[in-house]
C-alpha positions in Angstrom: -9.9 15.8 -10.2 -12.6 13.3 -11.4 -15.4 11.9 -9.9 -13.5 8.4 -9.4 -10.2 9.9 -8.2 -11.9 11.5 -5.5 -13.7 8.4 -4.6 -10.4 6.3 -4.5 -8.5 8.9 -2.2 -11.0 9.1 -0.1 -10.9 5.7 0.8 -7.4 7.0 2.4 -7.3 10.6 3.4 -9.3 11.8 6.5 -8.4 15.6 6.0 -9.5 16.3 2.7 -8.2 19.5 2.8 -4.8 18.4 1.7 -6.4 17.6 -1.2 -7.0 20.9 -1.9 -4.4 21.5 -3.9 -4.1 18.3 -6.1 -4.7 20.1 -9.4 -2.1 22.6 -8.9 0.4 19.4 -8.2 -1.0 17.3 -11.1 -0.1 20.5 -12.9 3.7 20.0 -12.3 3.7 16.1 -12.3 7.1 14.7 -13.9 6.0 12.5 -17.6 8.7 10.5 -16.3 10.2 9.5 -13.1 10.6 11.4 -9.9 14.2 11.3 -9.1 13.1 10.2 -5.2 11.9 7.3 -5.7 15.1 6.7 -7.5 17.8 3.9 -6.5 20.3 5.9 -6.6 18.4 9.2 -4.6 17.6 6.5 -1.8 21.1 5.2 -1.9 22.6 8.5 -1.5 20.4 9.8 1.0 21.4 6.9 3.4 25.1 7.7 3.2 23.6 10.2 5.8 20.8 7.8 7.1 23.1 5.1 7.5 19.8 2.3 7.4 20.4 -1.1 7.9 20.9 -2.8 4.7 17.6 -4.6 5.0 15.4 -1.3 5.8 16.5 0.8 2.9 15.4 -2.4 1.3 12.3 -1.9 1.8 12.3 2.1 1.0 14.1 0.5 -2.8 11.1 -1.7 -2.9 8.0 0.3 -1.8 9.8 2.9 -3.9 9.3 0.8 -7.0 5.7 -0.6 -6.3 4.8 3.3 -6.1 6.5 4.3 -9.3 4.8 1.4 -11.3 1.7 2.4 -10.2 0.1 5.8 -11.3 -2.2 6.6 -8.8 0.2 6.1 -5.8 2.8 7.8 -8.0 0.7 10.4 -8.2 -0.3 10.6 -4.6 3.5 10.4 -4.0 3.8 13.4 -6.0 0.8 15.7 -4.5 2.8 14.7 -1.3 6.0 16.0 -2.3 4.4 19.3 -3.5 2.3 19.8 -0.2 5.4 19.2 2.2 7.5 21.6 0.3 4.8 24.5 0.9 4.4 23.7 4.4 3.8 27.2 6.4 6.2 28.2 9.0 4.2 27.6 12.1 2.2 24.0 10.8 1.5 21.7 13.1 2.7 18.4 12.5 0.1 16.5 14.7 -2.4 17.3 12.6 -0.9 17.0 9.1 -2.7 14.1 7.2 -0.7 11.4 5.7 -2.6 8.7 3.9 -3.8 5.5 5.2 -2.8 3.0 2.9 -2.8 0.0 5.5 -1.2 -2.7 3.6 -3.2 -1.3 -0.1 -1.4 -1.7 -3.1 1.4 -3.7 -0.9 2.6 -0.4 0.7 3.2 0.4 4.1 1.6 3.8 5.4 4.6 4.6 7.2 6.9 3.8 4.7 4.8 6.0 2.2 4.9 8.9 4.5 8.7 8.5 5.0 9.4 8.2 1.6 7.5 11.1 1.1 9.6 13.1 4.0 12.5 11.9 2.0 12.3 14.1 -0.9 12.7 17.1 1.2 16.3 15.5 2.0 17.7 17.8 -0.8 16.1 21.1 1.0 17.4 20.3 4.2 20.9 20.1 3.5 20.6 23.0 1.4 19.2 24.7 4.6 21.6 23.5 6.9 24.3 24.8 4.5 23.0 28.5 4.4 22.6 28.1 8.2 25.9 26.9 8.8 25.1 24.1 10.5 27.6 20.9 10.4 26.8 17.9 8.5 27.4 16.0 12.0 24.4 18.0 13.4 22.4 16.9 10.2 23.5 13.2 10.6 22.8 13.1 14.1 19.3 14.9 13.7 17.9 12.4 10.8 19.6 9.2 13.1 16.3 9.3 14.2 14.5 7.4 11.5 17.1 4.7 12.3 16.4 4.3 15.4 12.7 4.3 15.1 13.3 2.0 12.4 14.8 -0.3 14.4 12.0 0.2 17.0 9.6 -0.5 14.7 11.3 -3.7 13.6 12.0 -5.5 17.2 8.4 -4.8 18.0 6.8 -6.6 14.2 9.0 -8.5 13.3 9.4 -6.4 9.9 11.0 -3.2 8.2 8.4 -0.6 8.6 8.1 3.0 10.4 5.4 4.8 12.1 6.4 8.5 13.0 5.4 10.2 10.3 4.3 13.3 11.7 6.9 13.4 14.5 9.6 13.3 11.6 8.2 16.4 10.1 9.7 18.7 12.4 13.3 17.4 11.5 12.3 17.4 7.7 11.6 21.0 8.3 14.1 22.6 10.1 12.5 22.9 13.5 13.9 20.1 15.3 18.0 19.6 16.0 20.0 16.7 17.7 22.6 18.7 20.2 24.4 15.2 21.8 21.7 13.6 24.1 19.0 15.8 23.4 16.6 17.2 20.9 15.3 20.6 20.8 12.6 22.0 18.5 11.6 25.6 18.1 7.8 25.9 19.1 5.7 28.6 21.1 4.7 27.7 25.0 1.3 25.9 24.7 0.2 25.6 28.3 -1.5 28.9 29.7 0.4 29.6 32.8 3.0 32.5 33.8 6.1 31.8 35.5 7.7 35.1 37.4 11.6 35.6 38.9 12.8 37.2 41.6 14.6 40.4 40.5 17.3 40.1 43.2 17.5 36.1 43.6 17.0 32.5 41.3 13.9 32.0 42.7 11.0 31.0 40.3 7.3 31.7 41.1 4.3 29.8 39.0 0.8 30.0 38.3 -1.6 28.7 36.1 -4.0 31.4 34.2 -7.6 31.8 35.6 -9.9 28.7 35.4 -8.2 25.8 35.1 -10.1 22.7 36.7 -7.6 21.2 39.5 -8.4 18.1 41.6 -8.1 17.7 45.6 -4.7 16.3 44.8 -3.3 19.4 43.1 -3.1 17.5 39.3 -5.6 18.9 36.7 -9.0 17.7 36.5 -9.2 14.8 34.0 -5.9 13.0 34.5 -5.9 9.2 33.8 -9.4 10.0 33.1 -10.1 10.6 36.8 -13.0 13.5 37.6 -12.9 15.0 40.9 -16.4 16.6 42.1 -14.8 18.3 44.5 -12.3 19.6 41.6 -11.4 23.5 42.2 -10.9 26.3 40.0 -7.4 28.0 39.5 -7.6 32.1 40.5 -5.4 34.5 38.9 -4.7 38.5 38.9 -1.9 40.5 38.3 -2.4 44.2 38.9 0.2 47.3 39.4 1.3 46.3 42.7 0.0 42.7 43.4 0.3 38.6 41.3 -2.1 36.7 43.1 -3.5 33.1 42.5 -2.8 29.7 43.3 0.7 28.6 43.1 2.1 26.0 41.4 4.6 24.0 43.6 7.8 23.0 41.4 7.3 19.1 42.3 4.4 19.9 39.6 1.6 20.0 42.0 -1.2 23.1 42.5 -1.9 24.2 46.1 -5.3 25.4 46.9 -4.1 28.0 48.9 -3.6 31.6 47.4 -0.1 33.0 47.2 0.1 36.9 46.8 3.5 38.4 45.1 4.4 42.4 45.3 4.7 42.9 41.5 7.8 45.1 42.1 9.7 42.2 43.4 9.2 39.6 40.3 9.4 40.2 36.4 7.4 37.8 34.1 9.7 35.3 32.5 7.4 33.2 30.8 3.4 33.3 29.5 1.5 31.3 27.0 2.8 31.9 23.3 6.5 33.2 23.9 9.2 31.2 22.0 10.6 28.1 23.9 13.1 25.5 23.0 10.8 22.0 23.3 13.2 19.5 24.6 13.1 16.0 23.6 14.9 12.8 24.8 15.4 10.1 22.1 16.2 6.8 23.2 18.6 4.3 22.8 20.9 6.1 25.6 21.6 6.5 29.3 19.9 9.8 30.2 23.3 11.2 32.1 23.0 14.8 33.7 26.4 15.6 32.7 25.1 14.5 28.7 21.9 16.5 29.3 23.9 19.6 30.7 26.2 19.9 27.8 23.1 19.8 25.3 21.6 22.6 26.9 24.9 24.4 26.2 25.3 23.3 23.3 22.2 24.3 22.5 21.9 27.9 23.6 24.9 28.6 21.8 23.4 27.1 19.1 20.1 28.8 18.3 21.3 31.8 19.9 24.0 31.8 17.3 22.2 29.9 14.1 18.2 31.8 15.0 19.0 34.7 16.6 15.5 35.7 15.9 13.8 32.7 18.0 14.3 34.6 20.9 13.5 31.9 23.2 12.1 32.0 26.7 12.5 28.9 28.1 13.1 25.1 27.8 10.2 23.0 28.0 9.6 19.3 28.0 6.3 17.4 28.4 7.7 13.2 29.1 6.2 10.5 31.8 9.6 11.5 33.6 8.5 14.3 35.0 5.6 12.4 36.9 5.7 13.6 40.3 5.7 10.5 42.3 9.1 9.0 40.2 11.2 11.1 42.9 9.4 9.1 45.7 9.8 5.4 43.5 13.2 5.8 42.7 16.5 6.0 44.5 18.0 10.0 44.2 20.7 9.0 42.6 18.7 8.0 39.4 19.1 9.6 36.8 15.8 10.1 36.1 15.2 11.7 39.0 18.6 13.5 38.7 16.8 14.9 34.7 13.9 16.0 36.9 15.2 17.8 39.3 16.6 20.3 36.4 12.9 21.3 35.9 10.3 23.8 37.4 7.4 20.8 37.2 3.9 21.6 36.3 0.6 19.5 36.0 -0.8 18.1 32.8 -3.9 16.3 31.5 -3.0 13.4 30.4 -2.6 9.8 31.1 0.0 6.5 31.4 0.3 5.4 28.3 3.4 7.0 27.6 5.0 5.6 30.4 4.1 2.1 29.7 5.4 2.3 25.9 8.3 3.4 27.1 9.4 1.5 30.0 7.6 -1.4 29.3 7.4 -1.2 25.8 4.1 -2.2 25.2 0.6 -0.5 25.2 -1.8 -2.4 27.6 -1.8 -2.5 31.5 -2.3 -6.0 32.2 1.7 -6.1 34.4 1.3 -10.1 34.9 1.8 -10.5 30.9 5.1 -8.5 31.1 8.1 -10.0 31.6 9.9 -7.4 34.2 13.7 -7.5 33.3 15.2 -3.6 34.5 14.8 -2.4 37.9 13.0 0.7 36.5 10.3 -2.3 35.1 9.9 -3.6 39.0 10.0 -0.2 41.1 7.7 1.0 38.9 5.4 -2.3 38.4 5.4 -2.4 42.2 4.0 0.7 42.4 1.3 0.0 39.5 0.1 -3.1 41.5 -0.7 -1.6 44.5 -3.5 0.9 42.3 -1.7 4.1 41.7 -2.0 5.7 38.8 1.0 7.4 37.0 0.8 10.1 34.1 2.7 12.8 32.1 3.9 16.2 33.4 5.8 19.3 32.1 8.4 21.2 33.1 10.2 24.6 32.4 13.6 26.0 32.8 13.8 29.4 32.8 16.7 30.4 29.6 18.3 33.2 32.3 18.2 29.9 34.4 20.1 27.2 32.8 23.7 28.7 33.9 22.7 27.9 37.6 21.6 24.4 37.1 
């Protein structure tokens, strides 16, 4: 790489140890055209898509400006080569895709999905060996559509801005199953949930030395400190689990709980296998829907992965904010979704919530227009100073028949 080259992509890449690599992808780069920036790839590829007309448009067009243009053709190409030697385990939040912002006359988004696209080819040859249905695959990639759409009715323009999220699809990790999305990670959050050997009862606690405020949330949420914050205790021995329990409303008590060992088996720690449960939109959140994807799906994986020996589901979402079962009526299905979980505390914040209720990133309620009653219970409850945030919650996999 010469000295100018490296100047240039600097100006777009933050990580430059994707770059790493760029010789041994030069080394392979076609003399003529790469087939995925092709009309007739693109074309193809949404008879599974299924785009509006008008975005795979603008894939055709951004498609063309990049293969009439040797340095982003090139950049396309050292993109194509580094997501097709991905490692097993990546993670996809940290994966650098260029920041073109408008250079050249090409969307960063639309680069980086373009780029996602020429693993389209892999993918259906993985599904295929895995004997998953084309439906599954069509239902799992529907999610560029919608977040095309998203992007559209929020600019004004074709564009699309989940990159990284759309790796774990690209990849294999992440399937539709109906309402629900479920990608194959490890558990992330160090706490250890136990069971009763002789009932459905579910015990949990956070490991040793987690900060938690007076009000049982983790130190730190919504950017809030507390001096008087507490740290978490917790031993297991032989005989005795002792430390501070986490109530399933997602709340830490202060107090110390102490289990006889010989009554509880661990079901789930840090790092085991879990199913990570996501909830696209564009649809009513129904229990009976939610209930037939988690059938669906541990027939699925148990079936398709055998190997993921999962432990759990697990979902991290603004829904599982405590105070929404005190906001809304118990019929809602929000609350309904909840109440499926174990709960647990998070650090984090409310902007989640407001992008997806209100659909908009700032907190100033009297420049929204309030149209749903989710928009006024929960703007009511804004306005008189409470703060909301995200939480996660668990279901146990031995669980999900009793739910």
């Amino acid at each position: 790489m010469n000295g100018d080259l490296s100047l240039e992509l600097g100006k777009i890449i933050k990580d430059k140890s994707i770059l790493s690599n760029w010789d041994s992808s030069m080394s392979s780069f076609p003399a003529n055209n790469i087939k995925y920036l092709g009309m007739d790839y693109l074309t193809n590829a949404n008879k599974i898509l299924n785009l509006d007309k008008k975005a795979l448009q603008v894939l055709i067009d951004h498609a063309g400006k990049i293969s009439k243009n040797l340095f982003l053709k090139q950049l396309y190409w050292h993109y194509c080569i580094t997501l097709s030697n991905l490692e097993k385990n990546f993670d996809p939040w940290t994966f650098c895709f260029p920041s073109l912002n408008g250079m050249y006359g090409i969307d960063s988004g639309v680069f980086g999905l373009l780029a996602l696209l020429s693993r389209l080819d892999s993918l259906i040859v993985h599904y295929s060996n895995s004997g998953i249905t084309e439906d599954i695959l069509r239902d799992t990639l529907s999610d560029i559509n919608l977040w095309m759409n998203k992007y559209y009715n929020e600019n004004g323009h074709w564009g699309f801005s989940q990159s990284n999220w759309l790796l774990l699809h690209m990849t294999g990790r992440l399937y539709r199953l109906g309402r629900l999305q479920f990608s194959m990670e490890y558990m992330n959050t160090p706490l250890r949930a136990y069971k009763h050997k002789n009932s459905n009862e579910i015990i949990a606690f956070f490991e040793k030395g987690i900060k938690i405020r007076q009000d049982g949330l983790i130190d730190g949420t919504n950017s809030i400190c507390d001096p008087l914050c507490w740290s978490a205790e917790f031993n297991e021995n032989h005989d005795k689990i002792t430390g501070n329990p986490i109530k399933s409303i997602g709340k830490v008590e202060k107090s110390l709980l102490v289990l006889d060992s010989s009554d509880y088996n661990l079901a789930l720690k840090a790092g085991d296998p879990v199913l990570d449960v996501h909830i696209p939109e564009g649809e009513k959140l129904e229990l009976e829907s939610c209930l037939i994807s988690f059938s669906k799906a541990q027939k699925f994986f148990s079936t398709t992965f055998p190997e993921f020996d999962f432990k759990a589901f697990v979902c991290y979402t603004w829904l599982f904010d405590w105070q929404l079962s005190n906001i809304l009526p118990p019929e809602s299905n929000i609350v309904k979704f909840q109440r499926l979980f174990y709960l647990f505390p998070v650090k984090s914040d409310d902007i989640q919530m407001f992008e997806r209720v209100f659909g908009v990133r700032h907190k100033d309620l009297d420049k929204i227009q309030l149209k749903t009653s989710l928009q006024k219970h929960l703007a009511e409850y804004l306005q008189k100073g409470n703060k909301m945030s995200n939480a996660g919650g668990f279901i146990i996999r031995s669980q999900i028949h009793v739910i």
